[in-house]
N, CA, C, O and CB atoms as a CASP TS submission, in Angstrom:
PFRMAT TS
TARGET T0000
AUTHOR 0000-0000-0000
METHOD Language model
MODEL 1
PARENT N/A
ATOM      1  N   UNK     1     101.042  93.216  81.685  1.00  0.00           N
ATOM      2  CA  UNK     1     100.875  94.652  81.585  1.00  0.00           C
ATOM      3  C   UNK     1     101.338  95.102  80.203  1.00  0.00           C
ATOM      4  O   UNK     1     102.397  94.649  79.768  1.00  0.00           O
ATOM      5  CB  UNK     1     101.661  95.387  82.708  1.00  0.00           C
ATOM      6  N   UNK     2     100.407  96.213  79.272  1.00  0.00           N
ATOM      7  CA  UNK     2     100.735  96.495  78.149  1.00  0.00           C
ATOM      8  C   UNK     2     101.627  97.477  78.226  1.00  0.00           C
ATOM      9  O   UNK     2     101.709  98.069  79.302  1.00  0.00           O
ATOM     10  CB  UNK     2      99.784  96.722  77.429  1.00  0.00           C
ATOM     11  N   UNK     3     102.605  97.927  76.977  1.00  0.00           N
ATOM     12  CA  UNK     3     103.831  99.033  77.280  1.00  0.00           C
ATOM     13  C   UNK     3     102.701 100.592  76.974  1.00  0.00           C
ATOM     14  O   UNK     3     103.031 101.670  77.468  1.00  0.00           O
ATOM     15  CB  UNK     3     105.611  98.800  75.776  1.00  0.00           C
ATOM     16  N   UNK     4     101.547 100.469  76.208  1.00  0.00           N
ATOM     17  CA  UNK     4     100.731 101.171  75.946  1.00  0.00           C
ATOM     18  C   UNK     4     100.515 102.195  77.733  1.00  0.00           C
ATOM     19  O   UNK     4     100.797 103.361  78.010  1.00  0.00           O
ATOM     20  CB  UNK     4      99.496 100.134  75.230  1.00  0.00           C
ATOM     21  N   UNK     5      99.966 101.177  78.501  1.00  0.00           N
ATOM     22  CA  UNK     5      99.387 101.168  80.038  1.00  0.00           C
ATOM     23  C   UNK     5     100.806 102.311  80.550  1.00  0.00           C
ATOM     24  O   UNK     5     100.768 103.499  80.873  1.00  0.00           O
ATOM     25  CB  UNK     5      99.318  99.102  81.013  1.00  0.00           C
ATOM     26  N   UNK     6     102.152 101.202  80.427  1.00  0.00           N
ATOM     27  CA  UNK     6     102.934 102.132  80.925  1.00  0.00           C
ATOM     28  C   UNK     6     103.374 103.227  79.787  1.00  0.00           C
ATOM     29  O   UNK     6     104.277 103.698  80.479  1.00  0.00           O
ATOM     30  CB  UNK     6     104.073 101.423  81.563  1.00  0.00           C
ATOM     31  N   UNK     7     103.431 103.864  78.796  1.00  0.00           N
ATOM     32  CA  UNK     7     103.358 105.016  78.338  1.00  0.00           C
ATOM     33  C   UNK     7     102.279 105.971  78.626  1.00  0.00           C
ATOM     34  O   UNK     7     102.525 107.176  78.589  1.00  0.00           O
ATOM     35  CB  UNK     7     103.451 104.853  77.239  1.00  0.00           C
ATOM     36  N   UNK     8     101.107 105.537  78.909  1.00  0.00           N
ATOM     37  CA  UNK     8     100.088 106.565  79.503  1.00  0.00           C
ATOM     38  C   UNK     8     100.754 106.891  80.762  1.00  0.00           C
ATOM     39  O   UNK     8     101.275 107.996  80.911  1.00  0.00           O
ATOM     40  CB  UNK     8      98.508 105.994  79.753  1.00  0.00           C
ATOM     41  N   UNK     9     100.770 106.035  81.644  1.00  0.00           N
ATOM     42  CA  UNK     9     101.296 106.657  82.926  1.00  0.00           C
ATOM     43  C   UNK     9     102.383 107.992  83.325  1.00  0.00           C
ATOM     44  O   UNK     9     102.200 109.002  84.004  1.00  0.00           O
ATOM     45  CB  UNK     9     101.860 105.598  83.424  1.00  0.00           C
ATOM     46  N   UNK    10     103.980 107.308  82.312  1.00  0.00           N
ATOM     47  CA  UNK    10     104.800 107.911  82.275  1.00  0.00           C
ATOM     48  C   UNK    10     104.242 109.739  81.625  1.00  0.00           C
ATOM     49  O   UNK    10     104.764 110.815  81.918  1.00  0.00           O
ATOM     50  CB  UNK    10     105.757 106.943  81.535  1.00  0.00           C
ATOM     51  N   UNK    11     103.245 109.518  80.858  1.00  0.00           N
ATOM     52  CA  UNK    11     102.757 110.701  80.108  1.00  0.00           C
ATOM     53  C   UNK    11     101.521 111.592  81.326  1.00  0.00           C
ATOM     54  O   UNK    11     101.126 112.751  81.459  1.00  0.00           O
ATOM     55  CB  UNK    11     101.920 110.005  78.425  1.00  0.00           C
ATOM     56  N   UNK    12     101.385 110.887  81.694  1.00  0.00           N
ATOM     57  CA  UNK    12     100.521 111.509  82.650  1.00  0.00           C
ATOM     58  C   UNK    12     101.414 112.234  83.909  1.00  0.00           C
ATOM     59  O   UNK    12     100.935 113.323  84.227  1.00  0.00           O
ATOM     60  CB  UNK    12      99.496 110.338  83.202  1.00  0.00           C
ATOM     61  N   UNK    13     102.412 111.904  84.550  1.00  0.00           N
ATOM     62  CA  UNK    13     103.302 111.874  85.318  1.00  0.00           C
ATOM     63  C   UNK    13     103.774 112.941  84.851  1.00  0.00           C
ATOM     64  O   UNK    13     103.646 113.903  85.609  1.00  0.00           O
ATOM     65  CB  UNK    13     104.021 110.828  85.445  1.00  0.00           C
ATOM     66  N   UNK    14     104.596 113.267  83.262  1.00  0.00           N
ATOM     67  CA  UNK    14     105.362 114.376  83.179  1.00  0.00           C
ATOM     68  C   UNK    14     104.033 115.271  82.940  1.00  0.00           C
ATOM     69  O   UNK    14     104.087 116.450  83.288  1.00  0.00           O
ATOM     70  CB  UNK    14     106.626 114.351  82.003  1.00  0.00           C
ATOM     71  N   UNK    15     103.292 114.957  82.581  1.00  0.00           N
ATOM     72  CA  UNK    15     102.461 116.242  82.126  1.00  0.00           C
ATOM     73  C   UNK    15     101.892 117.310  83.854  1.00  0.00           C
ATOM     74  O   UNK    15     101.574 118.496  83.936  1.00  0.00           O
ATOM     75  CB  UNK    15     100.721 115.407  81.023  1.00  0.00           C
ATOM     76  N   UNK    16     101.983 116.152  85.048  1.00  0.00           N
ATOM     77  CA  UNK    16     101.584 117.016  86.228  1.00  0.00           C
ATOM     78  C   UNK    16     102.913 117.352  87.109  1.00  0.00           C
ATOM     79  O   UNK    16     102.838 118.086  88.094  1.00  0.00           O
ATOM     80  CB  UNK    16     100.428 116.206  87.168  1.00  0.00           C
ATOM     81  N   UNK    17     104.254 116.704  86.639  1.00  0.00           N
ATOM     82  CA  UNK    17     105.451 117.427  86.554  1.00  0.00           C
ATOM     83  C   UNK    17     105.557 118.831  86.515  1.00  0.00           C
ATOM     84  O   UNK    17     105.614 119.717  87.367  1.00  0.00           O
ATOM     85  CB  UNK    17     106.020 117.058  85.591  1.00  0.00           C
ATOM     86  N   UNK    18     105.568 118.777  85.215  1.00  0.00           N
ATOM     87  CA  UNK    18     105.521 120.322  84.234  1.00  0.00           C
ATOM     88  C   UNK    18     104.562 121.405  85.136  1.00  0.00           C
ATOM     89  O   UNK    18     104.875 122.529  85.530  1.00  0.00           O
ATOM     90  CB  UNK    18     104.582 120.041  82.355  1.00  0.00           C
ATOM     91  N   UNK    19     103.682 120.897  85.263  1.00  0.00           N
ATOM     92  CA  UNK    19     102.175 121.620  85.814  1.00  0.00           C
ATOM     93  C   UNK    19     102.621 121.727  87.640  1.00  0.00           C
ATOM     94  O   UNK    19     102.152 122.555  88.420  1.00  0.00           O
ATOM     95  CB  UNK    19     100.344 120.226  85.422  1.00  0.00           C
ATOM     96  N   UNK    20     103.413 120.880  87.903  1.00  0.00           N
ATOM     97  CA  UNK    20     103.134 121.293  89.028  1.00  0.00           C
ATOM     98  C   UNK    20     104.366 121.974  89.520  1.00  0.00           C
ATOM     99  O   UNK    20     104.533 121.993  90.739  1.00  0.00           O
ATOM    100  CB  UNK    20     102.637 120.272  89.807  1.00  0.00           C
ATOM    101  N   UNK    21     105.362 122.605  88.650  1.00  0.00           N
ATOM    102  CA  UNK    21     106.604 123.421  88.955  1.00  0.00           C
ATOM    103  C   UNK    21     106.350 124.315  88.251  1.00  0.00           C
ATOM    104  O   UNK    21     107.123 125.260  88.412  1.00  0.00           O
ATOM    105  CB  UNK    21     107.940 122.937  88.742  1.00  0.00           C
ATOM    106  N   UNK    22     105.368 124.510  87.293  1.00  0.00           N
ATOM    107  CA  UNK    22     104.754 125.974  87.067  1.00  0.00           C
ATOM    108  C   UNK    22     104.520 126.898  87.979  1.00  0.00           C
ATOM    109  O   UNK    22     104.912 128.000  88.362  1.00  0.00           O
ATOM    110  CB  UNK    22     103.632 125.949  86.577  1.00  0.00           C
ATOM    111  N   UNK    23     103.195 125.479  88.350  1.00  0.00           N
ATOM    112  CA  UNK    23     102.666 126.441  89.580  1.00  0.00           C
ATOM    113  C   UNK    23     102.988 126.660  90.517  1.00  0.00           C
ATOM    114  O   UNK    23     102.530 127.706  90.977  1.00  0.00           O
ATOM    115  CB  UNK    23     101.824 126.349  90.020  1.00  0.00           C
ATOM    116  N   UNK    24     103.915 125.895  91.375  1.00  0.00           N
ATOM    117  CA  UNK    24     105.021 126.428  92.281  1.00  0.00           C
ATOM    118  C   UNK    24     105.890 127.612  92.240  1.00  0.00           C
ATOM    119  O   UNK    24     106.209 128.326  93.191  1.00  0.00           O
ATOM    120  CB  UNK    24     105.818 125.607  92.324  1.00  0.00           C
ATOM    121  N   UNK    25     106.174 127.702  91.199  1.00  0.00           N
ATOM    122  CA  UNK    25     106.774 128.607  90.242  1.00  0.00           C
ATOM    123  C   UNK    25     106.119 129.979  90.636  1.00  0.00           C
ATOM    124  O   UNK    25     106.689 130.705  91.451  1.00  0.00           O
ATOM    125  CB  UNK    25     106.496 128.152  88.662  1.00  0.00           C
ATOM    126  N   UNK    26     105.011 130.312  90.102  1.00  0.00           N
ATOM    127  CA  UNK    26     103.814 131.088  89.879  1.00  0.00           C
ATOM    128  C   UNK    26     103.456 131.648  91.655  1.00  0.00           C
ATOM    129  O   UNK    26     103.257 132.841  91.885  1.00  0.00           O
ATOM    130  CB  UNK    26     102.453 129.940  89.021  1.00  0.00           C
ATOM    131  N   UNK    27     103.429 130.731  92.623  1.00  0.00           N
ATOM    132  CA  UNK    27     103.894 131.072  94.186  1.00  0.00           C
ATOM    133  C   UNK    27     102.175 130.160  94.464  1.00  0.00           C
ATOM    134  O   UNK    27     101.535 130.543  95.444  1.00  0.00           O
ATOM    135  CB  UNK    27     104.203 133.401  94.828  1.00  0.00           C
ATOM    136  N   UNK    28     101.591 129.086  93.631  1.00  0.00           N
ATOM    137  CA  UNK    28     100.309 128.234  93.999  1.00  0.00           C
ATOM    138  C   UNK    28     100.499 126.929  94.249  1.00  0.00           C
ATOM    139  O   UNK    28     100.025 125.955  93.664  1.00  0.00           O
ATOM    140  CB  UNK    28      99.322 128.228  93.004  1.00  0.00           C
ATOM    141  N   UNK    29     101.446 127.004  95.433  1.00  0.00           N
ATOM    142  CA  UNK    29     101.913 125.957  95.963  1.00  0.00           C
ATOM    143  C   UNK    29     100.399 124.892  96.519  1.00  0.00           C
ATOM    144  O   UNK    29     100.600 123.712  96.807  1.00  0.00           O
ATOM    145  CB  UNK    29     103.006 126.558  97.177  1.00  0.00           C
ATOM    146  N   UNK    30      99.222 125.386  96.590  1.00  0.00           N
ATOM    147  CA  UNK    30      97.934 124.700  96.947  1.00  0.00           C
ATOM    148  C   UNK    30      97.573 123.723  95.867  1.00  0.00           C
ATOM    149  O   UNK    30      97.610 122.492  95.877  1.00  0.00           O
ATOM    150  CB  UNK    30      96.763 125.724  97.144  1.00  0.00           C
ATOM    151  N   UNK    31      97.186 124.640  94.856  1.00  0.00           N
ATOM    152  CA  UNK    31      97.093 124.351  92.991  1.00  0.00           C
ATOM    153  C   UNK    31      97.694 123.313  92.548  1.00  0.00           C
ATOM    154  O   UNK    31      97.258 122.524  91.710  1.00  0.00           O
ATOM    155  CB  UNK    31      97.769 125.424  92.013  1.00  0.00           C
ATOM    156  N   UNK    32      99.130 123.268  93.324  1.00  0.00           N
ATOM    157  CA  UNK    32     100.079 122.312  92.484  1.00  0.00           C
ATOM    158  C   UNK    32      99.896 120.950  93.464  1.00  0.00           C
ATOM    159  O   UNK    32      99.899 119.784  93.070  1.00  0.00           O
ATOM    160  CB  UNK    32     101.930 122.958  92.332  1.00  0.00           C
ATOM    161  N   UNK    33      99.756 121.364  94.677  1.00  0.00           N
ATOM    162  CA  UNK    33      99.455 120.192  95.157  1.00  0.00           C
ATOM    163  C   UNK    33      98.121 119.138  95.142  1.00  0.00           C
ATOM    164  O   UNK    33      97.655 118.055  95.496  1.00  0.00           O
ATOM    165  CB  UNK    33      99.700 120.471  96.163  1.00  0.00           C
ATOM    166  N   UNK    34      97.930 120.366  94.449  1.00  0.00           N
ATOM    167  CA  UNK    34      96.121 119.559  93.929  1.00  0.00           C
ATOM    168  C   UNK    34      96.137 118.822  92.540  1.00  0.00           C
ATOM    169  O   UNK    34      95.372 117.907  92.236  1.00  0.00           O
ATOM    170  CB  UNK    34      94.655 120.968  93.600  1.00  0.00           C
ATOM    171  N   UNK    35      96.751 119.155  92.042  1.00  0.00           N
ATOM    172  CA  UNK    35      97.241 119.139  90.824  1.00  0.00           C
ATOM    173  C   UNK    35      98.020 117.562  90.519  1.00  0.00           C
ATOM    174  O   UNK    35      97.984 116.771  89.577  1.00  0.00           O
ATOM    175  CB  UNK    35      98.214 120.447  90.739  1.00  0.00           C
ATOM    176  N   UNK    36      98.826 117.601  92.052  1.00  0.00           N
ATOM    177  CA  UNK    36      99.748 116.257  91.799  1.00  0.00           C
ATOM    178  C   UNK    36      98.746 114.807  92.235  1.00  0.00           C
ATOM    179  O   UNK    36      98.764 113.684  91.732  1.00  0.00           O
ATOM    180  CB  UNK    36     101.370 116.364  92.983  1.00  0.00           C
ATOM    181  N   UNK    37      97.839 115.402  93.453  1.00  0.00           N
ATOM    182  CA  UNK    37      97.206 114.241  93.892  1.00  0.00           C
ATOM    183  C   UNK    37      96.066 114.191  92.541  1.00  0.00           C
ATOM    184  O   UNK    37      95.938 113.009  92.223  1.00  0.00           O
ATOM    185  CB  UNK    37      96.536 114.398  95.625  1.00  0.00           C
ATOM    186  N   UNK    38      95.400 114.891  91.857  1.00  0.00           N
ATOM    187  CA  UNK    38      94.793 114.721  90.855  1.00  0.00           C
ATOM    188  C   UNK    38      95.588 113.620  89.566  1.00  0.00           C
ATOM    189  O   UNK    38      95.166 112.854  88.700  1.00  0.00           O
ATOM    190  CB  UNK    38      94.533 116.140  90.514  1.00  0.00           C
ATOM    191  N   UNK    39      96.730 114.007  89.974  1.00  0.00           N
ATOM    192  CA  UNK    39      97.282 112.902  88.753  1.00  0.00           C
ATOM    193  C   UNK    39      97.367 111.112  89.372  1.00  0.00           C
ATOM    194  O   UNK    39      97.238 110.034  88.790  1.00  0.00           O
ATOM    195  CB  UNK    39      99.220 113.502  88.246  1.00  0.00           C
ATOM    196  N   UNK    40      97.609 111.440  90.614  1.00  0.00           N
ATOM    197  CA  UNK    40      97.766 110.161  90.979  1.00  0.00           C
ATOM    198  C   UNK    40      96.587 109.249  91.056  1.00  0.00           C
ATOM    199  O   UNK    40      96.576 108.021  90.974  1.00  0.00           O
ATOM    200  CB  UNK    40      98.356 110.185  92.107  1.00  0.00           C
ATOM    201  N   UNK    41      95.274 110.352  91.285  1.00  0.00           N
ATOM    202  CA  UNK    41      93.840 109.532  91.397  1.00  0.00           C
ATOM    203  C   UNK    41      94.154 108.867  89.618  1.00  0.00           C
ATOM    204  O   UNK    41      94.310 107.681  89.329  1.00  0.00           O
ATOM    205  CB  UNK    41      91.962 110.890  91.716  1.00  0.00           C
ATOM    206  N   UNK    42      94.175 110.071  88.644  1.00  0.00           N
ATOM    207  CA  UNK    42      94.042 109.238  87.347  1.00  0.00           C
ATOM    208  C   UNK    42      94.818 108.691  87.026  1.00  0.00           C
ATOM    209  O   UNK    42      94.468 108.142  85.980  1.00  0.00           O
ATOM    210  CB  UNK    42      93.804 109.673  86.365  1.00  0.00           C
ATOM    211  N   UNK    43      96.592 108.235  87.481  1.00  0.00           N
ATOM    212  CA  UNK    43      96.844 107.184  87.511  1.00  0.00           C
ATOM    213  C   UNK    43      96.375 105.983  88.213  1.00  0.00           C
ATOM    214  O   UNK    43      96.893 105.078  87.559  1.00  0.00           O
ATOM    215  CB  UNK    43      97.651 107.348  87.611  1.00  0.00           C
ATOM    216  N   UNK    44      95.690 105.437  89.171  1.00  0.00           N
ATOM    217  CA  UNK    44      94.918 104.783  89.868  1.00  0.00           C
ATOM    218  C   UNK    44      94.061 104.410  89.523  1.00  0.00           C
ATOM    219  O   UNK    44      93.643 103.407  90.100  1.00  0.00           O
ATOM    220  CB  UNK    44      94.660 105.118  90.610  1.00  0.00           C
ATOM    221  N   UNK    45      93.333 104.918  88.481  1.00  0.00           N
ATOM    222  CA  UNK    45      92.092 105.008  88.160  1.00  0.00           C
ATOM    223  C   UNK    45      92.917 103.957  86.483  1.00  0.00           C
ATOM    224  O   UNK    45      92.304 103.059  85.907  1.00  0.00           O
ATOM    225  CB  UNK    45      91.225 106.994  88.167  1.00  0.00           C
ATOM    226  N   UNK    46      93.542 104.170  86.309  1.00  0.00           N
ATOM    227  CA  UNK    46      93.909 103.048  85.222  1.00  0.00           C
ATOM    228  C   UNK    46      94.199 102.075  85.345  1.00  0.00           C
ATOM    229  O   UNK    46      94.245 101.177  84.504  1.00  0.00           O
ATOM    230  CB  UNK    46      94.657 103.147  84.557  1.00  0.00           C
ATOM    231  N   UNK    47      94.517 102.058  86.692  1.00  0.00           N
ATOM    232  CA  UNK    47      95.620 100.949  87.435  1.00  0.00           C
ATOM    233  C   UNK    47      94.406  99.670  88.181  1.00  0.00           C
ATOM    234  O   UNK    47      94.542  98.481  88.469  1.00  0.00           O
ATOM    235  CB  UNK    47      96.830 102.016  89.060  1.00  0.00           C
ATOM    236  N   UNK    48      93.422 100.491  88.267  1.00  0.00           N
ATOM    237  CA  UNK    48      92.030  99.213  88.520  1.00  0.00           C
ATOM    238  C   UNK    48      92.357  97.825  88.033  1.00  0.00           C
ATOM    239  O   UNK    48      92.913  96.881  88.593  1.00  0.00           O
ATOM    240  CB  UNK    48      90.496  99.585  87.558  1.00  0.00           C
ATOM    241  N   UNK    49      91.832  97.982  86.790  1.00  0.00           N
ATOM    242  CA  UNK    49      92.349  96.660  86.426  1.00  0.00           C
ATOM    243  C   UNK    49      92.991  96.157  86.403  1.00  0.00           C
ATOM    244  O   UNK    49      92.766  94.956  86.251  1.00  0.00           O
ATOM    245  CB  UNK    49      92.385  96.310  85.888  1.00  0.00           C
ATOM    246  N   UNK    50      94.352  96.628  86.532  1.00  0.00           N
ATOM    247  CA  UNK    50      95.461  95.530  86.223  1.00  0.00           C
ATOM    248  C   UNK    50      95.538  95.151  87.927  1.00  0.00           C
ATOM    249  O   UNK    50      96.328  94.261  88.243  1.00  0.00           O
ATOM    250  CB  UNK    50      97.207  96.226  85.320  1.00  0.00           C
ATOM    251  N   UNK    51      94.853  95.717  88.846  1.00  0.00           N
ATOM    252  CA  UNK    51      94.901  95.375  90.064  1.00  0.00           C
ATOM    253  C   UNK    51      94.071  94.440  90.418  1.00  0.00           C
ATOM    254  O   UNK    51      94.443  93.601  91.238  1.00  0.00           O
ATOM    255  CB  UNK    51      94.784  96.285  90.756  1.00  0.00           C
ATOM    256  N   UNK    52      93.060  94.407  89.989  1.00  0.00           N
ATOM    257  CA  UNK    52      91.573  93.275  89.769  1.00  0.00           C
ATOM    258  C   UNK    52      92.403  92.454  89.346  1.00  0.00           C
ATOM    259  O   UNK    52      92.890  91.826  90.287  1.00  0.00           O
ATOM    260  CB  UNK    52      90.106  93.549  88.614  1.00  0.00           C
ATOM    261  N   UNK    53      92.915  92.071  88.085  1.00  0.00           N
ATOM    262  CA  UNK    53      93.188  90.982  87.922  1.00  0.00           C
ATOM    263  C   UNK    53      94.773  90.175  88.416  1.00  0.00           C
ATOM    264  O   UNK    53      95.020  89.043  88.000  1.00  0.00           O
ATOM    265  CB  UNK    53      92.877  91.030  86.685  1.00  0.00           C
ATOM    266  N   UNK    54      95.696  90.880  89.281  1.00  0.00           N
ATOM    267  CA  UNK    54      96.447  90.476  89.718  1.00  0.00           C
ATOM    268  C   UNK    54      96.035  90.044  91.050  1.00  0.00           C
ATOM    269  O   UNK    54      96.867  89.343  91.627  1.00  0.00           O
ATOM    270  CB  UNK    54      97.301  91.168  89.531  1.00  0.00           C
ATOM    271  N   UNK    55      94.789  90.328  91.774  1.00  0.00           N
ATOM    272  CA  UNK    55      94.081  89.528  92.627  1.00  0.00           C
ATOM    273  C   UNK    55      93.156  88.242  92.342  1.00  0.00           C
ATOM    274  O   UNK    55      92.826  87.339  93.111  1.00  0.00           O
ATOM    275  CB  UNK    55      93.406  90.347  93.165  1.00  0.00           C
ATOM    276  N   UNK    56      92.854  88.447  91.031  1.00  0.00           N
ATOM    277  CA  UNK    56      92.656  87.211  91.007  1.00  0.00           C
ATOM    278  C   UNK    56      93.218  86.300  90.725  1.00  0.00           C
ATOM    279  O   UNK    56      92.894  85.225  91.232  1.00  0.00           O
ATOM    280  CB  UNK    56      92.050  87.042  90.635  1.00  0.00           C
ATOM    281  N   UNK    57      94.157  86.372  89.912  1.00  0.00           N
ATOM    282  CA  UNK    57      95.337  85.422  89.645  1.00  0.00           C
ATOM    283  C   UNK    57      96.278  84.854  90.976  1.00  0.00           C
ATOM    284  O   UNK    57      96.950  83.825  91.055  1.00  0.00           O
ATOM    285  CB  UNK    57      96.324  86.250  88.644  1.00  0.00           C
ATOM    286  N   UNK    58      96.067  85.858  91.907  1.00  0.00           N
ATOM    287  CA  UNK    58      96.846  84.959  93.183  1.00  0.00           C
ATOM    288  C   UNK    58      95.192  84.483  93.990  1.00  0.00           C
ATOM    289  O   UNK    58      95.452  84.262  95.172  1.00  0.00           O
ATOM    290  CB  UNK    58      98.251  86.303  94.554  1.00  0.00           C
ATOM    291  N   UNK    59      94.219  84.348  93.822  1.00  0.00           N
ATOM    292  CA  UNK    59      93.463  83.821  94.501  1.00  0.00           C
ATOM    293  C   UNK    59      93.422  82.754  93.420  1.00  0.00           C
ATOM    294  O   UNK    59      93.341  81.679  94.014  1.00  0.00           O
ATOM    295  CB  UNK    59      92.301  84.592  95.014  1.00  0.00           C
ATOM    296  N   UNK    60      93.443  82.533  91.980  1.00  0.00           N
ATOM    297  CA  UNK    60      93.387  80.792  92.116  1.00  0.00           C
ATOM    298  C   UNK    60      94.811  80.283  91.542  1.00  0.00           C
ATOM    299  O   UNK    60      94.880  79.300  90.805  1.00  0.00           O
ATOM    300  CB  UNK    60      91.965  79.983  91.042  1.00  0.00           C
ATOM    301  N   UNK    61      96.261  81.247  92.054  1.00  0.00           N
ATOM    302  CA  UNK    61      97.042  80.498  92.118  1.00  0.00           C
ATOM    303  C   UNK    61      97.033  79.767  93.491  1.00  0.00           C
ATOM    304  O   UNK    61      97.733  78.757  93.564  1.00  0.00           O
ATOM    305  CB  UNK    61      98.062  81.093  91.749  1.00  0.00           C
ATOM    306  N   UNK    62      96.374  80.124  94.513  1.00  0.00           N
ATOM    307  CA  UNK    62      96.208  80.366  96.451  1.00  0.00           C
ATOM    308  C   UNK    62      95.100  79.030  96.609  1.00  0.00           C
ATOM    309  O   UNK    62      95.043  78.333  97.622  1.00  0.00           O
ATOM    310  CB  UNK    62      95.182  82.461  97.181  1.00  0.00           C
ATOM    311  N   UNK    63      94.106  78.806  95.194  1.00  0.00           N
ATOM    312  CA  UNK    63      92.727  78.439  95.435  1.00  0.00           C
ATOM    313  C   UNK    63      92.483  78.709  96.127  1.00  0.00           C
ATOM    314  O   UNK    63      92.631  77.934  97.072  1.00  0.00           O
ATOM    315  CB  UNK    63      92.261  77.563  95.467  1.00  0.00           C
ATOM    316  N   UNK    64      91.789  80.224  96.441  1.00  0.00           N
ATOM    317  CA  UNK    64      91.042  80.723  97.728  1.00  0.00           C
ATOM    318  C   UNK    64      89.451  81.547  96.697  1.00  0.00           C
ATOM    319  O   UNK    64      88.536  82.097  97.311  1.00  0.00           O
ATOM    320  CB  UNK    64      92.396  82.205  98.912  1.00  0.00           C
TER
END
């Protein structure tokens, strides 16, 4: 895993932090909760690959 991979994350994370105690803040407690699962899809959505290939690496450490 690159430190690049985990600095996006960590940056993505505070940025729907911030955003989502705004809007709590603000009384859009819906918003913010949309807000947080939106970050987690696009963390996930980075996280593909490094998930692809940590399955394959235990399927031919497994030879399966």
């Amino acid at each position: 895993m690159e430190i690049s991979l985990l600095l996006k994350i960590v940056g993505v994370g505070m940025i729907v932090a911030v955003a989502h105690q705004i809007l709590c803040k603000a009384g859009r407690e819906e918003q913010a909760t949309m807000v947080s699962i939106a970050g987690m899809v696009i963390v996930l959505l980075m996280l593909v690959d490094e998930i692809s290939r940590l399955f394959a690496t235990i399927r031919t450490l497994f030879g399966l």
